[in-house]
C-alpha positions in Angstrom: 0.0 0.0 0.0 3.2 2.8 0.9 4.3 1.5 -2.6 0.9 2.6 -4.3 0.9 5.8 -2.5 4.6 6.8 -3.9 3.7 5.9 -6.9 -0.1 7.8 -7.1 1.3 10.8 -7.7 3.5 9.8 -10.9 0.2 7.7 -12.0 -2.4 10.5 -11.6 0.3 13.1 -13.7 0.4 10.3 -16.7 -3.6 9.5 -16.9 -4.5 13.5 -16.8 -2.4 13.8 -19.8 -3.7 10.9 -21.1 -7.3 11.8 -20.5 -6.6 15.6 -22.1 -6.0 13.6 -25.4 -8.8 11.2 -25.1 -11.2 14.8 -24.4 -9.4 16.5 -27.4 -10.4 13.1 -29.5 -13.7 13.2 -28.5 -14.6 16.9 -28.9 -12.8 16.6 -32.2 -14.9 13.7 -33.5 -18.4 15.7 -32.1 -17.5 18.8 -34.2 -16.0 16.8 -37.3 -18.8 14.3 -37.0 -22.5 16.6 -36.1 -22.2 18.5 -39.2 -20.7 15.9 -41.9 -23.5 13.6 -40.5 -26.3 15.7 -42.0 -24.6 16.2 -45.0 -24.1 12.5 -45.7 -27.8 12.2 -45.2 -29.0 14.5 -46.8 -26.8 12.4 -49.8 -28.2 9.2 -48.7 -31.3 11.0 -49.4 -31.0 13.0 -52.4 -33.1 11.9 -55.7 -30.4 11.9 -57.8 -30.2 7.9 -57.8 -26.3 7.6 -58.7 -25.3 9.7 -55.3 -27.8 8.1 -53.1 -26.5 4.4 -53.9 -23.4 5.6 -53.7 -23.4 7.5 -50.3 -25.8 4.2 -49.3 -23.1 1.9 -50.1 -20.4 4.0 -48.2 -22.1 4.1 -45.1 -23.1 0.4 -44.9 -19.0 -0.7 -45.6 -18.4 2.4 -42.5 -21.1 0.8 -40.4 -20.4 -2.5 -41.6 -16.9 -2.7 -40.0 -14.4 -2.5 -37.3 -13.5 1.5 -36.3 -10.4 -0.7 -35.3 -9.6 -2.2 -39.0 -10.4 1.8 -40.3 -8.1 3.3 -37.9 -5.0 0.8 -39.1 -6.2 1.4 -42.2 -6.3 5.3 -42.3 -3.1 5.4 -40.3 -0.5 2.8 -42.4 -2.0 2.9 -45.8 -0.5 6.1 -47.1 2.5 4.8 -46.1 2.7 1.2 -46.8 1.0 1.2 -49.8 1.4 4.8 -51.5 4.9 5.4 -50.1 3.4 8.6 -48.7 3.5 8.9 -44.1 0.8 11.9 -45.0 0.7 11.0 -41.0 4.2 11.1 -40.0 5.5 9.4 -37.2 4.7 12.1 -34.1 1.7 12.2 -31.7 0.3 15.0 -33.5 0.4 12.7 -36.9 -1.3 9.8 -35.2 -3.6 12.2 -33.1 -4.9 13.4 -37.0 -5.5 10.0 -38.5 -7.5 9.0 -35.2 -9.4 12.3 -35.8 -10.3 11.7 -39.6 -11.1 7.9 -38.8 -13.6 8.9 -35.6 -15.0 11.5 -37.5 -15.9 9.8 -40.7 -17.1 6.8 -38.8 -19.3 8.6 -36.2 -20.7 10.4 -39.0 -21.7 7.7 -40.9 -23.5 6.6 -37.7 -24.9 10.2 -36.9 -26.2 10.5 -40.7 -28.7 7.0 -40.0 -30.1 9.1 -36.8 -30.3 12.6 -39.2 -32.2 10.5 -42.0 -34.1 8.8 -39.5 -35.4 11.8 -37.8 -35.6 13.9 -41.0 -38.3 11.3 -42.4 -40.2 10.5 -39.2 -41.4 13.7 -39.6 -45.2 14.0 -41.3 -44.5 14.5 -45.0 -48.3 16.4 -44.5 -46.6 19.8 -42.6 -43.8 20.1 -45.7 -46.7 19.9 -48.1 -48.9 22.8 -45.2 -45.6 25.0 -45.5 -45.4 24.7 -49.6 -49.2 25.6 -48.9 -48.0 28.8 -46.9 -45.9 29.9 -49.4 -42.4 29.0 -47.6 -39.4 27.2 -50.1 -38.6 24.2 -49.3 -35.4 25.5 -47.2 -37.4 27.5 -44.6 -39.7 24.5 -44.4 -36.2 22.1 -43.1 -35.2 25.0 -41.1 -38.1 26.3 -39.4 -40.4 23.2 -39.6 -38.3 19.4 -40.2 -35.4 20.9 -38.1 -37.0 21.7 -34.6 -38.9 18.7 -34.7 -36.1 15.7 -36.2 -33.6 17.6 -33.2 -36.6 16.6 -30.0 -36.9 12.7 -32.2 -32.5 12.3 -32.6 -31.6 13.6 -29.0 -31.7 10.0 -27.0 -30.0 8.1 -30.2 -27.8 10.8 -31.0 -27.0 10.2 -26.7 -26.6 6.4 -27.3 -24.0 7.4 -29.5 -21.6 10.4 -28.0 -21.4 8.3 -24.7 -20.1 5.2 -27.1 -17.7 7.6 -28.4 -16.3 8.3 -25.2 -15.7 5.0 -24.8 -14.3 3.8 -28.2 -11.8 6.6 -27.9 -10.1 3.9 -26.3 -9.7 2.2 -29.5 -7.2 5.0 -31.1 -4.6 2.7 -28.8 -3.9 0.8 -31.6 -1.9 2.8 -33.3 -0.1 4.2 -30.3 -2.2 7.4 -29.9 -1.3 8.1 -25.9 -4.6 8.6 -24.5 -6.3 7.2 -21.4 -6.0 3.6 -21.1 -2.6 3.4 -23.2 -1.5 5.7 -19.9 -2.6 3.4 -17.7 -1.1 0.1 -19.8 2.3 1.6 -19.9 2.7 0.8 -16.2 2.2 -2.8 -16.7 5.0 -2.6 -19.4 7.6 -0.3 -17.6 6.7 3.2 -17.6 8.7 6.0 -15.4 10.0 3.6 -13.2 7.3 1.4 -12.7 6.2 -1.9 -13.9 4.2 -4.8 -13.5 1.7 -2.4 -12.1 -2.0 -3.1 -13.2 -3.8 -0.9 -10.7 -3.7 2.4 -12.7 -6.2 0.6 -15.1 -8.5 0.8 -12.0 -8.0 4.4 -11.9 -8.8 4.4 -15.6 -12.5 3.4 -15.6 -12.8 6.2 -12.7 -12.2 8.6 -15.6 -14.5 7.4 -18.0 -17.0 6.8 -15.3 -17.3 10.5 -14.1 -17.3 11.8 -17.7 -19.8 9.6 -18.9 -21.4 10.5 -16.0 -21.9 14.3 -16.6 -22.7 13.9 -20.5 -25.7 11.9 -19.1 -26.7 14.1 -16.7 -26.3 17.2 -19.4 -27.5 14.7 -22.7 -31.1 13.9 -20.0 -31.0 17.9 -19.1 -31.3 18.6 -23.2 -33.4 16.2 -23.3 -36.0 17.2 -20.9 -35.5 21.0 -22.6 -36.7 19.8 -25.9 -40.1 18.3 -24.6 -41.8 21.4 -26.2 -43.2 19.1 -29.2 -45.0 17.0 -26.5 
């Protein structure tokens, strides 16, 4: 136990930094991810037959595989197979390939929720608003928009708290966040090893996070009950 508590100090340095990276990862991913979302759908959408398969077919291989296999493959193809490290070698390189895989792949999840949403909506009020005179753009905006927003909130929640969590997955190609801060201490890491404890202290992290983005997620939720 005297062992643990010379070595806390060392541990808890290590998993903040760790943690900062596995918050920048996440916030990245939510800004990257929100808005491509709804442009993919509105693709997956669109009458124009050749972009709609085609946007179709790109979500169902995105959705259809591992965000593991897409990392190693966004990371180590440009440089295996094009001769090109776009990434380079750094923490910043693999910190950007992490980004553009979470991004693309929570997007492609987030677009399914838009398209959802978007349709659930009675196709009768966008023929009332054509009625009224409004294009078709103030009819998403002020009409399809408030009302897909109060129907996507508790998916859209599903989803951001299983982001938090498969930030964890950007280990793989040696991305230093959380859990890889905690795992170096089994293997040897500032003077300690064999240590499997700071794992422990891992789950506190994504415990108490998770645990205010459900509190905040239930508080947005509860907000948007004016279409009840």
């Amino acid at each position: 136990m005297n062992l643990i508590m010379q070595q806390l100090p060392i541990v808890i340095r290590s998993l903040n930094a760790g943690f900062v990276q596995t918050l920048k990862l996440f916030l990245v991913t939510l800004v990257g991810a929100v808005p491509l979302g709804l442009i993919i759908s509105f693709g997956s959408m669109s009458r124009f037959k050749p972009l709609s398969a085609f946007t179709k077919t790109v979500v169902w291989i995105v959705r259809g595989t591992p965000l593991m296999i897409q990392l190693l493959i966004i990371y180590y193809f440009p440089g295996l197979v094009l001769g090109n490290a776009i990434w380079g070698g750094g923490e910043s390189g693999r910190f950007m390939a992490a980004a553009v895989a979470f991004i693309f792949n929570y997007a492609c999840y987030f677009s399914e929720i838009y398209r959802g949403g978007i349709q659930s909506v009675p196709i009768g009020q966008q023929e009332a608003g054509l009625v009224l005179g409004m294009t078709r753009t103030q009819i998403f905006f002020r009409v399809t928009l408030l009302q897909m927003i109060k129907r996507i909130v508790p998916p859209m929640s599903n989803e951001i708290i299983t982001l938090v969590k498969d930030t964890s997955l950007a280990r793989i190609i040696a991305l230093q966040e959380v859990i890889w801060a905690g795992q170096a201490f089994m293997k040897g890491s500032q003077g300690i090893s064999g240590a499997i404890w700071p794992l422990f202290f891992t789950a506190v992290y994504y415990l108490v996070f998770i645990g205010i983005l459900t509190i905040a997620l239930g508080r947005l939720e509860q907000k948007l009950n004016y279409f009840q």
